[in-house]
N, C-alpha and C positions, 0 to 999 in steps of 0.2 A: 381592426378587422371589419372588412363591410359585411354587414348584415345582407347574406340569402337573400335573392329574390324569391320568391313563388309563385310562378306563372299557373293565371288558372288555365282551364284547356282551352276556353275561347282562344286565350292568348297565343296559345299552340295551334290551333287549328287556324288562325287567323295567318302567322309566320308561316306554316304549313301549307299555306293557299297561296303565297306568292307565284306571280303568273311568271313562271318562269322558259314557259313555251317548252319542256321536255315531253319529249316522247315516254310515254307508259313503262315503268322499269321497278325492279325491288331492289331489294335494298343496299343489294352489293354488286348489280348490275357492270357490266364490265364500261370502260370508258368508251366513245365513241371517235372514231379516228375524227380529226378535223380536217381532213383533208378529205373526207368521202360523201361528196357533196350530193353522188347519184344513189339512186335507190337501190340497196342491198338486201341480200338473204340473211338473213340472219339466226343460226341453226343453236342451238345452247348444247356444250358437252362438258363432261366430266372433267375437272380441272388435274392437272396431273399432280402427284403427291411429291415430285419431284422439285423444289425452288430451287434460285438461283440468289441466297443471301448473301453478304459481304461477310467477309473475313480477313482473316493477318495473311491469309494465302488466296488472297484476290476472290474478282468474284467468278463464278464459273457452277454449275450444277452441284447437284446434292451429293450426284456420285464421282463427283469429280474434287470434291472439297477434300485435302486429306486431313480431317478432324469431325470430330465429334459436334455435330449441328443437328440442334432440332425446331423447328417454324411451329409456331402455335398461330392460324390462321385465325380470320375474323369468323368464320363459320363456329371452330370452336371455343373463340373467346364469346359469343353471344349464345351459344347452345349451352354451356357451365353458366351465365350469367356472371362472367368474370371482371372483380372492379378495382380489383387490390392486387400490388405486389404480392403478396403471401398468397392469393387463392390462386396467382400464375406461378406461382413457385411450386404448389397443388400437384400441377401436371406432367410435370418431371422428376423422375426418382432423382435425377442427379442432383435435385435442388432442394434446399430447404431454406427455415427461417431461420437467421440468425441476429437475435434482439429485431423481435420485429411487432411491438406493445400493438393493443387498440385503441388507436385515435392518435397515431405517431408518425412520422415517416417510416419506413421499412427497411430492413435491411433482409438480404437472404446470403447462401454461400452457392456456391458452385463446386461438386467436387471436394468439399468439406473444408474452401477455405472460403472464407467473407469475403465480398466485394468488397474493393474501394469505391466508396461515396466519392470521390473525387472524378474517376477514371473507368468505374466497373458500368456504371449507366451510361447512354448512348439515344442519341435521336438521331434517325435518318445518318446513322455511323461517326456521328459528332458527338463529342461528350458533354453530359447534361451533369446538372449537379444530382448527386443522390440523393439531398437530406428535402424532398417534397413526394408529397403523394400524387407520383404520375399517373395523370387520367389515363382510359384506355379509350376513350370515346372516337378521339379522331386517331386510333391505331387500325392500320388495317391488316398488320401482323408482327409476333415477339416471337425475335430471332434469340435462342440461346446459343449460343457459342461458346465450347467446353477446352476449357484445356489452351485458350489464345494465350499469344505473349504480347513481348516487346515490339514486334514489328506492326500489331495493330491499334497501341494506346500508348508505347512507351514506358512508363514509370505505372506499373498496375499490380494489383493483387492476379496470383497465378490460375485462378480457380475457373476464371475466364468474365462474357459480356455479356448483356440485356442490349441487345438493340430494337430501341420501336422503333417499327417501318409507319411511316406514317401514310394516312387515306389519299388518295389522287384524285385532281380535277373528275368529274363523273356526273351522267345525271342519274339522280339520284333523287328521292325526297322523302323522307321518312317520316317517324315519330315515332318513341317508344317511352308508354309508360307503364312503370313498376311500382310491385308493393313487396313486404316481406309480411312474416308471419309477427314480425315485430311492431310492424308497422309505418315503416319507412314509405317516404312518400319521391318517386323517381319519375325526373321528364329526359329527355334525351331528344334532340331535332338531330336527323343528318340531312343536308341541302348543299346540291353540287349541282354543275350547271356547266356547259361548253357557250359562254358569251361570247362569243365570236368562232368564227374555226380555229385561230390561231390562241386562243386563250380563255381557261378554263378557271373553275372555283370550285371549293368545296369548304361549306362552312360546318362545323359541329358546336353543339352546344351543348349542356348539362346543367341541370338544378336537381340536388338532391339532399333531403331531406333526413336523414338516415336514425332511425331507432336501433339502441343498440344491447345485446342480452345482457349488457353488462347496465348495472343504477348507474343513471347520471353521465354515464359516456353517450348520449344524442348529439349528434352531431348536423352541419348542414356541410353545402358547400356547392359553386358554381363555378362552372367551368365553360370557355368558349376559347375556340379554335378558327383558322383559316389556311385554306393550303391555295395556294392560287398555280398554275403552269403556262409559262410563255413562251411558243413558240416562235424563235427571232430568227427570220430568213431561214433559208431552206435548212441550215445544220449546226443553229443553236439552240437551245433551250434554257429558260431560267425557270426551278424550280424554289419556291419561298412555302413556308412552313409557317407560322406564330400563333402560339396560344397562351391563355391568361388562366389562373383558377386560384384562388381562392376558398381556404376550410376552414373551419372551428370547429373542432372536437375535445374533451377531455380527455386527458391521456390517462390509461390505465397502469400502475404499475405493475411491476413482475412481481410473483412468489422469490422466495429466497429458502434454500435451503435451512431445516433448523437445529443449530446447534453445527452448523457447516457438516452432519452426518445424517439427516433423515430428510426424505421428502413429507412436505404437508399432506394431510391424511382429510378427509371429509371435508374438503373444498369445495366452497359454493360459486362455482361461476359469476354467478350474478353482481357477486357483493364488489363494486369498488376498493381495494387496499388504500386506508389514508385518506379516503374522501373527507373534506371539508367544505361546510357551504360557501368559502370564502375563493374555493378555488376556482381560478377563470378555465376555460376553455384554451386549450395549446392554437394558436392561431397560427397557419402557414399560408403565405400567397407568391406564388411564381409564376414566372416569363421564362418562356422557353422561345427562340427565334433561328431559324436554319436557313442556307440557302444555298442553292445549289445550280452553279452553270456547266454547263456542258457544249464542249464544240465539237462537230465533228471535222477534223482537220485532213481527213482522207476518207480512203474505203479501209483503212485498219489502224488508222491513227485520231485516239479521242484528247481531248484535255478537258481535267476536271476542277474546276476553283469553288472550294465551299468555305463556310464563314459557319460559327453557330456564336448567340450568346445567353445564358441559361444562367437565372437569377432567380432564389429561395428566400424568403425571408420569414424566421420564424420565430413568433413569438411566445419562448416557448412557459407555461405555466404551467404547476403541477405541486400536488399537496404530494411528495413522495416516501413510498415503502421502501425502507433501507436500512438494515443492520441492525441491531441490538447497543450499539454502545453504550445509552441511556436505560436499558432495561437492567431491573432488578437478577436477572441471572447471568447478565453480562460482562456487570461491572467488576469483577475480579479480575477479570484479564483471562478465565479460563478458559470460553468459549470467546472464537472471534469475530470481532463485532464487526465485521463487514456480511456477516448472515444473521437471519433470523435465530432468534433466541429458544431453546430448547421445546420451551413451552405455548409457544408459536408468538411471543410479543416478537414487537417491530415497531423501531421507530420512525418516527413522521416529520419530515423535512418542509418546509416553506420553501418551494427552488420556482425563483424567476429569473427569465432573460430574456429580457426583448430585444428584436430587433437585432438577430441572429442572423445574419447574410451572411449568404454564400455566394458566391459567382464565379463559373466557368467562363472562358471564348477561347475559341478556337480557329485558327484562320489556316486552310490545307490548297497547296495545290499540285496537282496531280495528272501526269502525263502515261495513257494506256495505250497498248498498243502492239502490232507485232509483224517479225523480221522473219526469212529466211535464211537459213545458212547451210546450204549443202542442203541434206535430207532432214536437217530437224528442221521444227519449227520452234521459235522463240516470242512467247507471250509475256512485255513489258510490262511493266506497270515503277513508275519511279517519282520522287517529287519531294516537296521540302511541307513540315508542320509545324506551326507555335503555336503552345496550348499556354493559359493564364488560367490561376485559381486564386481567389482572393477568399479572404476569410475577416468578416468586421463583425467585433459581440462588444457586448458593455460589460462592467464585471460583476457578475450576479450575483443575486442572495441564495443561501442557500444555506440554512438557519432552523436547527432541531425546533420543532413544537411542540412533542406531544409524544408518548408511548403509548399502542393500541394492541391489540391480541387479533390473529386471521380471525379468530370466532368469536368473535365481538357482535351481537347483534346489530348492534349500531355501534358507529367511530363514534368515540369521543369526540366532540367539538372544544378545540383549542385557539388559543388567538394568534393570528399572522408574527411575523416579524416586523418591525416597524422599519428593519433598513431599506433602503432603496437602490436600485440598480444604478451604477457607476454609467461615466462617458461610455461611446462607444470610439471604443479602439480598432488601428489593425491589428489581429492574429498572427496572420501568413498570407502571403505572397510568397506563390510559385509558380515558374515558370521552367516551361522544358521545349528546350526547340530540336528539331529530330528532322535527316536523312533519310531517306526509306528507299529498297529498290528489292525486288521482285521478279525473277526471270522463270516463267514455265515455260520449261522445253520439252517437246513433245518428239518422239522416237518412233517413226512409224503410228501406227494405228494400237499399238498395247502399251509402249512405257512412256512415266511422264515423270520428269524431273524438276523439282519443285527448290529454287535455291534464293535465299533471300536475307537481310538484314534490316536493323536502323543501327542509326546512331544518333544517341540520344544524351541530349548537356541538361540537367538539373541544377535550376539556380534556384533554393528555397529560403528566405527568412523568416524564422517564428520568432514571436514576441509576447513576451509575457501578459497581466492582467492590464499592466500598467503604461500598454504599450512599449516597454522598454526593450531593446532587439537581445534575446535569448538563444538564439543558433541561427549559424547561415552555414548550408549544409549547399556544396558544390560537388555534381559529379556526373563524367561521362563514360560512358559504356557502351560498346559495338554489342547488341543484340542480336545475332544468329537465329537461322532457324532454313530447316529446309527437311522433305518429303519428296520419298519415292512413291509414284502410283501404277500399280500392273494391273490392266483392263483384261484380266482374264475371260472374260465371254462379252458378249454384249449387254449381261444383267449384272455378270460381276464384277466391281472393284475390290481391292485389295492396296491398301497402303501402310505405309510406317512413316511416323515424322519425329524431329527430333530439335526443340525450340529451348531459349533461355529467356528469361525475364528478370525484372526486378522491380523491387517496390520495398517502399518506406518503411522504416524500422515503427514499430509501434511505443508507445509514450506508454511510461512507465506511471502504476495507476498510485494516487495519493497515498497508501498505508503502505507504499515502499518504500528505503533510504534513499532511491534517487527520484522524488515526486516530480514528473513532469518532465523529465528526460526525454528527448526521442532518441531511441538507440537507430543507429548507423543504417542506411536501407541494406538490404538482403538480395541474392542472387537467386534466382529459381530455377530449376530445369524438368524440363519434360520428355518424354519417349511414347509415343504412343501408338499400338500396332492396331489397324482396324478393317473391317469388311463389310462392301457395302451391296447392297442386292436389291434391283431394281425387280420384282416379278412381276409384275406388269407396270401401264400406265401410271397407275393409280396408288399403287402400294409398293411400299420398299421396308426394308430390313436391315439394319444395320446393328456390330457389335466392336464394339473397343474394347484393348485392354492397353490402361496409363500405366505410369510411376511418376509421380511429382514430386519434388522435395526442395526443400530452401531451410535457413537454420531455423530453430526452435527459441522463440521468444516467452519467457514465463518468468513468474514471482518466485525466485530460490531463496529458499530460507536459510539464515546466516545469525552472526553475531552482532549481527549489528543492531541501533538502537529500535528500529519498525521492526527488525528480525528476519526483515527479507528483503533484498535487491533484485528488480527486473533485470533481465538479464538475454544475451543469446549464447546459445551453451546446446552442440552436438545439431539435431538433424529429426526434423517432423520429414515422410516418407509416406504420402498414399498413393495407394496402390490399388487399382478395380476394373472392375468387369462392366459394361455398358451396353444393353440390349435395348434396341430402340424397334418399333413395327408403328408406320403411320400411313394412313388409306382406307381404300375403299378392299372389303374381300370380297363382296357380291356387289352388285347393284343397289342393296336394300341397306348393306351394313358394313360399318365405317367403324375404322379402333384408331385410337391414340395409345399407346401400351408403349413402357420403359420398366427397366428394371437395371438395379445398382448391386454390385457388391463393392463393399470400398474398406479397406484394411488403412487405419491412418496410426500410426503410431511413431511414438520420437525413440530417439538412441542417442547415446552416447553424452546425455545431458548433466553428469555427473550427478544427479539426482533421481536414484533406483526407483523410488515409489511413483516416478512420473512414467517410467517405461514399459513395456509389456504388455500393454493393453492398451483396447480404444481411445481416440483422442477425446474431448467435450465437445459433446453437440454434433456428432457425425457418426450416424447410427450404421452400423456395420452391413444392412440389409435394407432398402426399400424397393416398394414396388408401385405401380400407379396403371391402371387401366381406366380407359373411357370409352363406350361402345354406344355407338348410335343408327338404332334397327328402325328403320320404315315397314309400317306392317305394308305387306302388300294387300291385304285384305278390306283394308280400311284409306281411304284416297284421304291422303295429306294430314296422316298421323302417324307420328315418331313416338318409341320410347327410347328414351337414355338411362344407361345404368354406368356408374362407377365405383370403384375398389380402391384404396390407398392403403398401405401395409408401411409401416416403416418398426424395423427392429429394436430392443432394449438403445437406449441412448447413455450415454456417460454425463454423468454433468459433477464429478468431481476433477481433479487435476491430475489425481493418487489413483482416480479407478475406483475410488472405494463403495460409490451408489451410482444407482442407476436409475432413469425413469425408464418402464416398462414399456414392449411394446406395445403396441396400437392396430388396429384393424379398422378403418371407417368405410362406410355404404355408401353410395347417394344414386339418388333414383330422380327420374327428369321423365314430362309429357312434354310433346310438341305437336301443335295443332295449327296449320294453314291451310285457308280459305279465301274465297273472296268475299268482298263486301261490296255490290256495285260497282264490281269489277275492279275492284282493289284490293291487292295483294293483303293479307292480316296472316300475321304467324303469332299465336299465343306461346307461351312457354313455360311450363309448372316445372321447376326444381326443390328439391328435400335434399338438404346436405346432412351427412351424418345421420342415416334415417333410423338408427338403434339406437340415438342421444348416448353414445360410447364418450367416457371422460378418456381423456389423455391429456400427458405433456408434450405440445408439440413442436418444442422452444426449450433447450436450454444452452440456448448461447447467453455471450458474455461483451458488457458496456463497457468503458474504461475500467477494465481488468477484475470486475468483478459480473458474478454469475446470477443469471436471473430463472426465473420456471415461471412459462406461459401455459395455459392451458389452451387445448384446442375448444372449438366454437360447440355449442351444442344444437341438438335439433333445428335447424332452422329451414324455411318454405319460402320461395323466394316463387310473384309473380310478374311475367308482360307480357303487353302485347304490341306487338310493331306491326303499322300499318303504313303500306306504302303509299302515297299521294300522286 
């Protein structure tokens, strides 16, 4: 892992002063046509709350999507001071964390199923790998997209996409630096620029430093980006993407339930689980690279050719909390030792791998476009995809040290394992090549007919530690899906769609009879009725109501020698309600506001104590508001307040415990000014300003279950000044 730069500010103000001949702009200043050579008016208005994101039902307006999308623009990913997957997951009720440690890559679900790392992340609507901490620096907006299938990734978890939109050629020239209440030390440069009329740039960069409330998780890490746009003769474009980053962090582990029936009691944030001074820092560094041409081949006929290729490497180290097997109230067999031990022992593992690569590409091309036929109209869209996932690890150690107690004032100090990490082998290699076509037909000026497919060929081989080929898993499937939309006024829409998907069986976790199994992939289906309300410009409204369901994959207990085989057995079923409000309601004040009801429960799994109640880790109630008031009394000061609610959560398989609900605050100043005539927006945020404990994490890693706690008090400062 390369060691952190730390750039001091000369260094920054120095990059910062590149003569780059741009006209006076802030920070998210709109691009400049390259084409408009003579002098313009230039008036600034309210941007409309209305996007146009991609999805599995093309691209086309917010009210015109029929599914559940929500845009987290650059305005409010910089007014939260948003840096992490988990604090964008924050912002929508529909979303949470699912195993998602600090100083790890992340995972969140959608809808209450987990992403696929593989297929569920997305740059500029190409698939990234999951397992790296995606910057947000050069995003200039995160599309979620609820509820997508097969016709937008293929072979995917049902729950839906994370797409970053990435920044555009722009001038632009910024700086922002931050601190926390911890102490974190944060630079950020944005520098864009139109080098010619015909061809633009925009570079981002990052060094940050990061103090963390948790002992001995301090982390650093550097990030830089470049987005370049070519405009070739009158009716092409080439748009290229690439960025680099680079982290070390220690990873913290999860709590574990103790005795598999009580949650831990008087828990200290602070304290590392397992910490040893021997332990390295989890190091990841990624390549992410996009590209994207576009022709225009008429007045209604485009062609799309994109390419991505999206490379993690991680290495990963960790002193980790895990089980009781080794502890004194364990060893009978009574209590099972994949949780913490009654008494709150836990033992402590030596787990290394280095040199964990991952790598996606994807190469798509794509013909848009549209026909008349009689009185409708017909909006194409059709083309051919091959997606590649490769998977290369060594066979790692992972080797009991040591027995510790949560309330341990200090860990014990134990010594390493002396093994060492094996070759590194292929995993997996998969590929899926995929069909796709698209017909919105439009019925007069109210109805719009939405009918579409893929077809999609899954060729996967997994391979053991030893490289030895373990399963080759072949299979094709026509993926459906299609939506009615009725324009009933000019504010409101009104849809229903009704889509299929599928995605990989999950691997059967090591304390079952079949360790390492992948069971067979899975069929999903969705129905989703929704209405969308544009009331003015600026603000819109929207409400869904899903049902999702694919089979129920879990650990059934049996007679066999582990006593329990992974299995799929009856029918996981959610089902909710989805209130979305995003805009301006006056002039002065601006909401982000969602709220979830989501009933997720399995049937028919011939295992009673699994049924009838909420599933693990998908809390039956959340809520999320963010409001952002300009005093009118006071010239170029904001306050920001926000509300997070999320309901008791399950984190047994039986129902049997629960962690409690949660209520957290946070409260936000913003202050811009000039500086000799240069734009400066300071920005004070308090998250969790009543330091409230919660659990706000309890999903599950290879088949076993972790409890995160949420973050405590923390003050986060910057200031961004435009150059």
């Amino acid at each position: 892992m390369n060691r952190c730069l730390r750039p001091t500010l000369l260094t920054v103000a120095l990059c910062a002063a590149l003569p780059l001949h741009a006209a006076e702009a802030s920070a998210e200043s709109s691009p400049r046509s390259p084409t408009e050579l003579a002098a313009v008016r230039v008036q600034a208005q309210q941007a409309p709350a209305a996007t146009t994101p991609s999805s599995s039902f093309g691209t086309a307006s917010w009210k015109d999507t029929p599914a559940s999308v929500n845009v987290l623009d650059r305005s409010l990913l910089d007014s939260r001071q948003v840096r992490t997957l988990s604090e964008v997951a924050a912002n929508d009720a529909s979303l949470g964390d699912s195993y998602a440690p600090v100083g790890y890559y992340q995972n969140i679900a959608i809808r209450g199923f987990a992403l696929d790392t593989a297929t569920g992340y997305r740059f500029n609507g190409l698939a990234t790998t999951g397992e790296q901490r995606i910057a947000l620096e050069n995003i200039q907006q995160v599309e979620i997209l609820k509820g997508e299938a097969g016709l937008a990734a293929g072979v995917m978890a049902p729950g839906g996409i994370i797409n970053y939109v990435g920044k555009r050629a722009a001038e632009v020239r910024t700086v922002t630096l931050g601190t926390d209440s911890e102490g974190t030390r944060y630079t950020a440069v944005d520098v864009g620029h139109w080098l010619t009329p015909r061809f633009g740039v925009r570079v981002n960069a990052a060094w940050e430093d990061s103090a963390s409330y948790i002992d001995h998780a301090d982390g650093r890490r550097n990030f830089y980006s470049l987005a370049a746009d070519w405009l070739i003769g009158e009716r092409g474009k080439l748009e290229v993407d690439a960025n680099y980053q680079t982290s070390a962090q220690r990873s913290a582990s999860g709590f574990q339930l103790l005795g598999a029936t009580e949650l831990p009691r008087a828990v200290d944030r602070s304290k590392m689980l397992g910490y040893q001074p021997w332990q390295q820092p989890v190091g990841i560094a990624s390549t992410n690279l996009t590209a994207l041409h576009t022709f225009e081949l008429g007045p209604r006929w485009q062609s799309r050719v994109s390419a991505s290729h999206s490379r993690s490497v991680i290495d990963d180290n960790v002193a980790f909390a895990y089980g009781c097997y080794y502890a004194a109230q364990c060893a009978d067999g009574s209590v099972p030792g994949n949780y913490f031990a009654p008494n709150g022992d836990y033992d402590i593992y030596d787990y290394r791998s280095p040199d964990d690569t991952r790598v996606n590409q994807e190469l798509r091309a794509e013909l848009r476009g549209s026909v008349d036929t009689g009185r409708v109209t017909h909006q194409l869209s059709f083309g051919a995809d091959t997606f590649r996932r490769t998977v290369d690890k060594r066979q790692n150690v992972n080797e009991y040290v040591g027995t510790a107690n949560i309330h341990d004032p200090q860990v014990p100090v134990f010594a390493p394992s002396p093994l060492q990490p094996g070759a590194s082998v292929r995993r997996l290699d998969s590929r899926q090549d995929g069909l796709f076509v698209l017909d919105r037909m439009r019925f007069g000026d109210d109805w719009q007919w939405l009918a579409g497919g893929r077809m999609v060929r899954l060729d996967e081989r997994a391979y053991d530690k030893r490289g030895n080929p373990e399963r080759h898993s072949r299979i094709s499937r026509f993926l459906p899906q299609t939506a009615l939309i009725w324009n009933a006024t000019d504010q409101v829409n009104a849809y229903v769609s009704y889509v299929r998907g599928i995605s990989l069986g999950q691997e059967a976790p090591f304390w079952t009879s079949n360790d390492g199994e992948f069971l067979p992939p899975v069929l999903s289906r969705q129905l989703e009725v929704g209405i969308k309300y544009g009331a003015t410009d600026a603000l819109t409204l929207g409400a869904a109501i899903f049902r999702t369901s694919q089979p129920f994959q879990y650990a059934k207990a049996d007679d066999s020698d582990a006593g329990f085989t992974f299995v799929q057995e009856g029918q996981q079923t959610h089902t909710g309600l989805e209130l979305t409000a995003n805009g301006r309601i006056t002039e002065q004040l601006q909401v982000t506001a969602s709220a979830s009801v989501l009933q997720a429960r399995a049937r028919d799994t011939a295992t009673a104590a699994y049924e009838g109640h909420q599933l693990v880790n998908v809390p039956k109630t959340r809520a999320t508001v963010h409001l952002d008031y300009a005093l009118p009394f006071a010239t170029g000061v904001g306050v920001t307040g926000g509300w997070r609610y999320a309901a008791s959560n399950t984190a047994t398989v039986d129902g049997s415990v629960r962690a409690p609900s949660y209520s957290v605050v946070d409260l936000g100043l913003r202050y811009q000014h000039t500086l000799r005539q240069q734009p400066v927006t300071w920005r004070l945020s308090v998250d969790n300003v009543f330091d409230k404990f919660y659990w706000r994490d309890t999903g599950s890693s290879a088949g076993d279950y972790y409890l995160f706690a949420g973050a405590p008090r923390q003050a986060r400062l910057s200031v961004t000044i435009a150059l």
